[in-house]
MISE-705924 format. One record per residue (C-alpha): x, z, y; residue in one letter; chain. Coordinates in Angstrom, 1 decimal. Each point is the difference from the previous one (the first is absolute). Example, Ala and Ser with C-alpha at 12.3 -4.5 7.8 and 13.67 -1.06 7.14 Angstrom:
MISE-705924
c1;c3;c2;resn;chain
12.3;7.8;-4.5;a;A
1.4;-0.7;3.4;s;A
***
This chain:
MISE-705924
c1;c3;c2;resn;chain
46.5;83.4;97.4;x;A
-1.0;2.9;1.7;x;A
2.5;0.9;3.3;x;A
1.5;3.2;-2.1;x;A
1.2;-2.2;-2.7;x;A
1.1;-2.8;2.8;x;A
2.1;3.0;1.8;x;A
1.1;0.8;-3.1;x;A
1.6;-3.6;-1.4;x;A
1.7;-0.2;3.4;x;A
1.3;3.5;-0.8;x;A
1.6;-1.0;-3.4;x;A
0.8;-4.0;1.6;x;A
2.1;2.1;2.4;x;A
1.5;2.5;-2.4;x;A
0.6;-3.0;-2.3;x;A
2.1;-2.0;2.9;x;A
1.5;2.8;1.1;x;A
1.6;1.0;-3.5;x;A
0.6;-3.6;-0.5;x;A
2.1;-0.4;3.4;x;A
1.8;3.4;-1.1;x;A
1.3;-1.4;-3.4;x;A
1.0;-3.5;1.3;x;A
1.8;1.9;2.7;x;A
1.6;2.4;-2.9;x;A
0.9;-2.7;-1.9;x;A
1.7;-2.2;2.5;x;A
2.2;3.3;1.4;x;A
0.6;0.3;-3.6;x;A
1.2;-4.2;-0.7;x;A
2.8;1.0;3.3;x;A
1.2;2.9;-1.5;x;A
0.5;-1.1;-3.6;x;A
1.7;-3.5;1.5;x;A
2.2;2.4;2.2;x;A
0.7;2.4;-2.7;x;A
3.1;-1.8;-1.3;x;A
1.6;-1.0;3.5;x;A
-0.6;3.8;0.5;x;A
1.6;1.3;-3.1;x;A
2.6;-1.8;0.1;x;A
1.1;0.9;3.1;x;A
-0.3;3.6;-0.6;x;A
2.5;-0.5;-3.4;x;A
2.4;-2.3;2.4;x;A
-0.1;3.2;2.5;x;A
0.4;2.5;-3.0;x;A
2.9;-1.7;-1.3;x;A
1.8;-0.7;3.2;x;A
-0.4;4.1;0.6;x;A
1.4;0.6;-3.7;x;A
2.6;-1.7;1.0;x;A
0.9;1.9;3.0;x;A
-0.7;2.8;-1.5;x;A
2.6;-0.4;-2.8;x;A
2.9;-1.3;2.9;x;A
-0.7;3.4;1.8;x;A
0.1;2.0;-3.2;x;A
3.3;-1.8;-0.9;x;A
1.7;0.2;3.2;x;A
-0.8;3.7;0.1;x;A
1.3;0.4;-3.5;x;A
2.8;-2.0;0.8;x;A
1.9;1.1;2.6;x;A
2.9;-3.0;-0.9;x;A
-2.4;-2.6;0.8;x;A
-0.6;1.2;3.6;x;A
0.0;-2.9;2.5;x;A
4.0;-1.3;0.4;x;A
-0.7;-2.1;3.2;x;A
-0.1;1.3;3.2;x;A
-2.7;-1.8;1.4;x;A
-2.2;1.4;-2.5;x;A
1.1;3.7;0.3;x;A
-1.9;1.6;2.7;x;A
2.0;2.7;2.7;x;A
-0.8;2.8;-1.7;x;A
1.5;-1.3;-3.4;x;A
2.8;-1.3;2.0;x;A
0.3;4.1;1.3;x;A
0.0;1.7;-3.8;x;A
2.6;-2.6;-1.0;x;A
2.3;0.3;3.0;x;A
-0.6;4.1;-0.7;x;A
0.2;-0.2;-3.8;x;A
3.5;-2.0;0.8;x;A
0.9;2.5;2.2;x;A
-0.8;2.9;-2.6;x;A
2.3;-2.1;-2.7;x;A
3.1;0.2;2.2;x;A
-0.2;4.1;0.9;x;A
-0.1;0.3;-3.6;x;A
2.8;-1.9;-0.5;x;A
2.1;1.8;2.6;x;A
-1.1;3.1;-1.3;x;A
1.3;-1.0;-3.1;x;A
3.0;-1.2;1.3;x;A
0.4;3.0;1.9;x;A
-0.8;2.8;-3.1;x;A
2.4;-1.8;-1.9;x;A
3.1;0.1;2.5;x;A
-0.8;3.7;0.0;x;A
***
C-alpha cells in the first residue's frame, strides 16, 4: 500500500469510529429519555390535573359568592373589611326604610 492510500484508511478508520461513538452516544441519550418518558408524563398529567382542579374551585367561588369562606381564620382582613362594610351598608338601608316609612 502506497502512503496516500495508508493516509487515507486511517482517514475513513477515523471517520468510521467517530460516527460509531456518535450513534452509541445517540442511542444511549435516547434509552434515558424513553425510560424517563413515563415518570415525566406522568407527572406533567398529575400537575395538570391538580391545576384543573384549582382552576374549577376559583371559577366556583367567583361564581358563587354563597360559598365564600364562613370561618374567620380563613378570611383574610380585607374580606373581614367588605363584610363588616357590606353589614354596615344593610343596616342604613334598613333605617332608611324605617325612616321613609314613618314619614
Amino acid at each position: 500500500m502506497s502512503d496516500s492510500e495508508i493516509l487515507l484508511k486511517a482517514a475513513i478508520n477515523r471517520i468510521t469510529a467517530r460516527i460509531t461513538e456518535k450513534l452509541l452516544n445517540s442511542a444511549h441519550e435516547f434509552t434515558e429519555i424513553a425510560e424517563e418518558l413515563p415518570q415525566r408524563f406522568q407527572d406533567e398529567w398529575s400537575s395538570f390535573k391538580k391545576e384543573v382542579i384549582e382552576e374549577s374551585e376559583r371559577l366556583e367561588k367567583e361564581t358563587n359568592p354563597s360559598k365564600r369562606k364562613s370561618s374567620k381564620e380563613e378570611l383574610s382582613k380585607e374580606d373581614l373589611i367588605q363584610i363588616k362594610i357590606d353589614n354596615l351598608r344593610s343596616k342604613v338601608i334598613n333605617i332608611n326604610k324605617d325612616i321613609e316609612g314613618k314619614n
